[in-house]
C-alpha angles and dihedrals in degrees: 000000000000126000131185122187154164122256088248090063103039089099080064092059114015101097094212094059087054089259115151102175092129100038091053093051099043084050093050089051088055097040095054087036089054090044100037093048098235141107129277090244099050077055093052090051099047087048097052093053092045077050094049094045079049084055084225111133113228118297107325086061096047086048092050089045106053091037094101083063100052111088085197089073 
């Protein structure tokens, strides 16, 4: 996985500084996958078009958007 983002946001997923960004969404895929009975990549699909309705473009936008919820920030 691939991640792209803005100095402001590198402690969420630079490891060394106790960030877990990627970790938590690659978990989340699997754990839906796993309840839900599909696989990770019809997950990922359905994801990316809620993403797109949202007009937020992949994980960079949803970062930047939940940010103001995230008292780590």
């Amino acid at each position: 996985m691939e991640l792209e983002v803005g100095y402001g946001l590198i402690k969420l997923v630079d490891k060394k500084q106790g960030g877990d960004l990627l970790d938590r969404i690659t978990n989340m895929r699997r754990q839906i996958a796993g309840d839900l009975g599909i696989s990770i990549q019809t997950v990922a699909r359905h994801r990316n078009q809620v993403l797109n309705k949202m007009q937020v473009q992949g994980d960079v936008g949803l970062v930047r958007l939940l940010l103001p919820f995230d008292d780590r920030v």
